[in-house]
C-alpha positions as CSV (number, residue, x, y, z in Angstrom):
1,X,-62.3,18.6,-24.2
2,X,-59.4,19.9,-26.4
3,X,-55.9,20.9,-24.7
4,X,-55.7,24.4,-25.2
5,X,-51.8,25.6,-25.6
6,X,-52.1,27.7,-22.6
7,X,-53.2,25.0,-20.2
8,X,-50.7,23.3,-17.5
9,X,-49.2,20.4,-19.2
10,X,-51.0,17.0,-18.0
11,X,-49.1,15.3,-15.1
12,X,-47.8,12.7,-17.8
13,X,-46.3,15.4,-19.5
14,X,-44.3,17.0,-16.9
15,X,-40.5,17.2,-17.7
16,X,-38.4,13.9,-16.5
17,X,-36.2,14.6,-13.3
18,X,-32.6,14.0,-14.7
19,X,-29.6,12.2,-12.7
20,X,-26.2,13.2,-12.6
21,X,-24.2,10.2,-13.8
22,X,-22.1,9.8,-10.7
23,X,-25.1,9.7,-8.4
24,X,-26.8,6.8,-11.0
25,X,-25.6,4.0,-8.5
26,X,-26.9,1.2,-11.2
27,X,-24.6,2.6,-13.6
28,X,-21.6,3.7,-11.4
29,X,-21.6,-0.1,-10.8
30,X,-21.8,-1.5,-13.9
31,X,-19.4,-2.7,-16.8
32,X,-19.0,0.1,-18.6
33,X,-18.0,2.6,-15.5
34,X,-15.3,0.0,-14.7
35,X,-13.2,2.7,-16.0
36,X,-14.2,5.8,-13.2
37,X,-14.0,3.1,-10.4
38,X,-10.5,2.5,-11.2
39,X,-9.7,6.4,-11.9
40,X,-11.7,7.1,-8.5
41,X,-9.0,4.5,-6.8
42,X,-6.8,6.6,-7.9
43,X,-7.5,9.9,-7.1
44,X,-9.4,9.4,-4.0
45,X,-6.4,8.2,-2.1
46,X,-3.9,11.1,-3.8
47,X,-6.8,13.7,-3.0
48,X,-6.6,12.4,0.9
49,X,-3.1,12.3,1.2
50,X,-2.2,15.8,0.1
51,X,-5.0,16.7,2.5
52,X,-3.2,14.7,5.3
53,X,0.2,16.0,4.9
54,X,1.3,12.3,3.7
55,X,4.8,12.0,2.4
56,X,6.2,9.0,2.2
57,X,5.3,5.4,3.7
58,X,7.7,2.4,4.6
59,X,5.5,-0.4,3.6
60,X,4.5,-3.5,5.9
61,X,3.6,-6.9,4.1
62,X,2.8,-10.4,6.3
63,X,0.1,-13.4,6.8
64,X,-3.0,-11.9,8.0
65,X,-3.3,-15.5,10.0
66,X,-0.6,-15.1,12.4
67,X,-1.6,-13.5,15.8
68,X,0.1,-12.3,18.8
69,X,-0.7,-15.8,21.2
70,X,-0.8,-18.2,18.0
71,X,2.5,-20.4,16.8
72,X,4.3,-17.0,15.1
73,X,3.5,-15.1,17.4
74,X,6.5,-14.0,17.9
75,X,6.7,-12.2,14.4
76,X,3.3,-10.3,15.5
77,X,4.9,-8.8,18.5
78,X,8.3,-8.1,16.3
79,X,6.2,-6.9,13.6
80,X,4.8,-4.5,16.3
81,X,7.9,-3.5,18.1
82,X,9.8,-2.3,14.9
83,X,6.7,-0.3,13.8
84,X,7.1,1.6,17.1
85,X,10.7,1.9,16.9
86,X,10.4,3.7,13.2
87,X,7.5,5.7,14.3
88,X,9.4,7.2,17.2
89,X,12.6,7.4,15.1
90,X,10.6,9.2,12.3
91,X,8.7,11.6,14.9
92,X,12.2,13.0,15.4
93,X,12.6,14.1,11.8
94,X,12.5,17.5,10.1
95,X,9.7,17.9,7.9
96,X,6.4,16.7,6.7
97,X,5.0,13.7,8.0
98,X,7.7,10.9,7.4
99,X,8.3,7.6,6.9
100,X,4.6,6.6,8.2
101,X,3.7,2.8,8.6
102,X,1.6,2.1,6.0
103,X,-0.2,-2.0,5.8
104,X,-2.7,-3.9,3.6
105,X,-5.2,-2.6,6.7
106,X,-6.3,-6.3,7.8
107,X,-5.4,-8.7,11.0
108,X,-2.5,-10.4,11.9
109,X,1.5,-9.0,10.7
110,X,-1.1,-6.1,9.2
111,X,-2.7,-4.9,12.6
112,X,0.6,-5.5,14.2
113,X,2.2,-2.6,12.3
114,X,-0.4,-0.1,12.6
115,X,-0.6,-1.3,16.5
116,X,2.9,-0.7,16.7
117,X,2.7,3.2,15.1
118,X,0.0,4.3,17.5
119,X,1.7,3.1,20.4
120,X,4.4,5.4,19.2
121,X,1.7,8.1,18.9
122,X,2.0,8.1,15.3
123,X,-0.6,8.1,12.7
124,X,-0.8,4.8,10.4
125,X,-1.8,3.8,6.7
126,X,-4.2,0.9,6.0
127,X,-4.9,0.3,2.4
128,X,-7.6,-2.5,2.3
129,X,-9.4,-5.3,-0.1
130,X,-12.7,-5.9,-0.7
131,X,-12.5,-9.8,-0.6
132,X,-15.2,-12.5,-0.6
133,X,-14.6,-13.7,2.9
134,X,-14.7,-9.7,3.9
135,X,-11.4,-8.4,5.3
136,X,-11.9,-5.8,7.7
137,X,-9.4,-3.0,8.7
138,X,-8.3,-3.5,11.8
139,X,-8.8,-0.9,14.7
140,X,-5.7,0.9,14.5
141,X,-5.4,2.6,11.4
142,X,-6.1,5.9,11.5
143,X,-9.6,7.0,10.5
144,X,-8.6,9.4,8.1
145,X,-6.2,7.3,6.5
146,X,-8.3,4.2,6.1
147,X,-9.0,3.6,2.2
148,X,-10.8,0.5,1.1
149,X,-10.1,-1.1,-2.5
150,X,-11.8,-3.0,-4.7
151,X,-9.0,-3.9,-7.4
152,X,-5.9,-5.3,-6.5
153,X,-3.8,-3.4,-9.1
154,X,-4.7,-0.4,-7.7
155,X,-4.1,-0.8,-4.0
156,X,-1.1,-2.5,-5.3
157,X,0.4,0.9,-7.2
158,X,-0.3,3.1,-3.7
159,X,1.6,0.5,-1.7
160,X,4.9,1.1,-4.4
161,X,3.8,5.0,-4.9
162,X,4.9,6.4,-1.5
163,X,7.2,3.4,-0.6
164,X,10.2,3.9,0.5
165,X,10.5,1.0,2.0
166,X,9.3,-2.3,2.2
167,X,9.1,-5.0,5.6
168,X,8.0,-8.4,4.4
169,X,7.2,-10.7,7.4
170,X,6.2,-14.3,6.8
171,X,3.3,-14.7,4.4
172,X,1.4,-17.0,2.1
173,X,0.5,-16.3,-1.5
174,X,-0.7,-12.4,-1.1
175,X,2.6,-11.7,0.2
176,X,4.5,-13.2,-2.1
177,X,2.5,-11.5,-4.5
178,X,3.6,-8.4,-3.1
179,X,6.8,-9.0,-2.5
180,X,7.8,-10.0,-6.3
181,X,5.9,-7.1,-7.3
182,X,8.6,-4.7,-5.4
183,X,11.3,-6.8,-6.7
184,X,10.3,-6.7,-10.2
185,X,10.1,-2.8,-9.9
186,X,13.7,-2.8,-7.9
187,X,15.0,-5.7,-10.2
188,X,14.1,-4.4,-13.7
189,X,14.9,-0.4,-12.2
190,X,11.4,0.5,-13.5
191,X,11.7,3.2,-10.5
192,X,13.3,6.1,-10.1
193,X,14.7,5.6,-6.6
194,X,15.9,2.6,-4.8
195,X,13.3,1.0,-2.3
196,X,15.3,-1.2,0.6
197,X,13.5,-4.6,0.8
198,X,13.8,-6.2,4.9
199,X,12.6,-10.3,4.5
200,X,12.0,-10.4,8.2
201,X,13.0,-13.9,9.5
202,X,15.4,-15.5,7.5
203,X,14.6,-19.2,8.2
204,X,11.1,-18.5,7.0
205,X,12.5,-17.3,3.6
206,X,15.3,-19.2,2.9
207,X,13.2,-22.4,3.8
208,X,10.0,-21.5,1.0
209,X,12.1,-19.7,-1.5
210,X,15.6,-21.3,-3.3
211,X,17.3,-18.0,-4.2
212,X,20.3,-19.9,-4.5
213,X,19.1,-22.4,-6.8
214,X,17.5,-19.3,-8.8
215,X,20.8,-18.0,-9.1
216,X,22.2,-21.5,-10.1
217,X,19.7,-22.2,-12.8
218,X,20.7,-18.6,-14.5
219,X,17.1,-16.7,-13.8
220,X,18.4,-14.4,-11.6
221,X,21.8,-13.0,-11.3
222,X,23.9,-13.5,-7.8
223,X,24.1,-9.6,-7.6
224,X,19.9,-9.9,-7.8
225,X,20.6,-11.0,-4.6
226,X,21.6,-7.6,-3.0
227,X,18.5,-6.3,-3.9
228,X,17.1,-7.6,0.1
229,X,18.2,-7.8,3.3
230,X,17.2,-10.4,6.1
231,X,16.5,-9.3,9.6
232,X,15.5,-11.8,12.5
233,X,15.2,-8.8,15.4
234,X,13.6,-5.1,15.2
235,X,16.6,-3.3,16.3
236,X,18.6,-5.2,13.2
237,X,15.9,-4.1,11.0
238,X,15.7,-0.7,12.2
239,X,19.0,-0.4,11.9
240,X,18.7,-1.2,7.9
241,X,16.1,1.1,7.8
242,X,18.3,4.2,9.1
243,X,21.3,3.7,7.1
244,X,19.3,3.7,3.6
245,X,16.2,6.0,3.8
246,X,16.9,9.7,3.1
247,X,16.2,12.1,6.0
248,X,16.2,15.1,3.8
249,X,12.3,15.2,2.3
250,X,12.1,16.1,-0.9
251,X,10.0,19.7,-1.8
252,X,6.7,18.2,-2.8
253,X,3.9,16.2,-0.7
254,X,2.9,13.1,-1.3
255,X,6.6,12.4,-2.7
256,X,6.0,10.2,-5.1
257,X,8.0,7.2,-6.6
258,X,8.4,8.3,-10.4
259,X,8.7,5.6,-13.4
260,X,12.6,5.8,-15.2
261,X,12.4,7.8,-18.2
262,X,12.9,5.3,-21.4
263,X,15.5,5.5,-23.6
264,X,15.1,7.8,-26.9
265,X,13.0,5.8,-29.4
266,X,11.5,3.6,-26.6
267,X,8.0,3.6,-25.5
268,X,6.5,6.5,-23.9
């Protein structure tokens, strides 16, 4: 029988149900959204820590191998200790939330920070990687300040945005990576402010890095040199910490570290 034009439309006819493109999980993960992941990496953790009252971090970098009863131990419970100590000295400052222990969010020098904030009563920052072998954060970040990455670039630029400074413990090739990342930035005064470096455990560092024989091959120059500090025990490193971070917050949460301006001419 012929459809008349006032009949229902056939069930094969009915209008398609449409998807909103970030609820499309097939294409949210594909290639070509690359793009929003990364922006959403961005955003999400800048959207949370306005929410949180976040200000500004002092940065914790070590081995996620060494634990609190294994060889190193001894940097775990260090690691720990001077996490504590800068939580309860920063609990005494004026203004938003300050100075807050942030770490890569996984086990060993990593859990030992954020261990060492909450027993200070302090609220702590882990900023994890998705990685094959699945890193996990460890129990003591704070809930609400748990963030999961999936692209190292990323996680790296949060770790330097709120930095004002960094704690570098021993470590193997992720820590390094980290920790010639911040020198770069400090070296080549891509940022604004200055961002006091700690190399906890100077036999560790002087033994797997030359920076002497850096300086004597001409790739560095000796005043490069000022741009760390060693520590071997908390209260030393505290110490550092107190005489170069500003107590005085600046007006706007999260305070964000801001790129140089180039000179006229130069590159936007």
């Amino acid at each position: 029988m012929k459809r008349r034009d006032t009949d229902p439309p056939a069930d094969d006819a009915r209008e398609p149900r449409a998807t909103l493109a970030h609820h499309d999980g097939g294409f949210v993960e594909s290639a070509d959204a690359r793009p929003l992941r990364i922006l959403a990496e961005y955003l999400q953790p800048l959207y949370r820590f306005r929410q949180q009252h976040i200000h500004d971090t002092v940065v914790f970098f070590g081995s996620s191998r060494i634990a609190a009863d294994g060889p190193l131990g001894r940097y775990y419970r260090d690691a720990r200790e001077l996490a504590r100590l800068l939580t309860q000295w920063s609990n005494t400052l004026v203004g938003h939330r300050r100075f807050v222990v942030c770490s890569g969010g996984g086990s060993g020098i990593m859990e030992a920070a954020n261990r060492g904030a909450v027993d200070a009563g302090g609220r702590t920052i882990g900023l994890n990687i998705g990685l094959p072998h699945v890193q996990r954060p460890n129990p003591y970040i704070s809930p609400e300040l748990c963030f999961e990455f999936r692209y190292f670039f990323m996680r790296k630029l949060w770790f330097s945005h709120l930095a004002r400074a960094l704690v570098v413990f021993p470590g193997g090739f992720g820590t390094l990576d980290e920790l010639w990342e911040m020198l770069t930035l400090t070296q080549t005064r891509k940022l604004e402010r200055d961002i006091p470096i700690i190399l906890y455990g100077s036999s560790y560092w002087n033994e797997i890095i030359n920076f002497e024989a850096m300086v004597q091959h001409g790739v560095i120059e000796r005043s490069d040199l000022a741009l760390f500090s060693f520590a071997d025990d908390p209260g030393t490193a505290l110490g550092i910490l107190q005489a170069k971070l500003p107590t005085a917050p600046e007006p706007t949460t999260p305070a964000f570290a801001r790129s140089r301006t180039p000179p006229k001419g130069g590159a936007p």
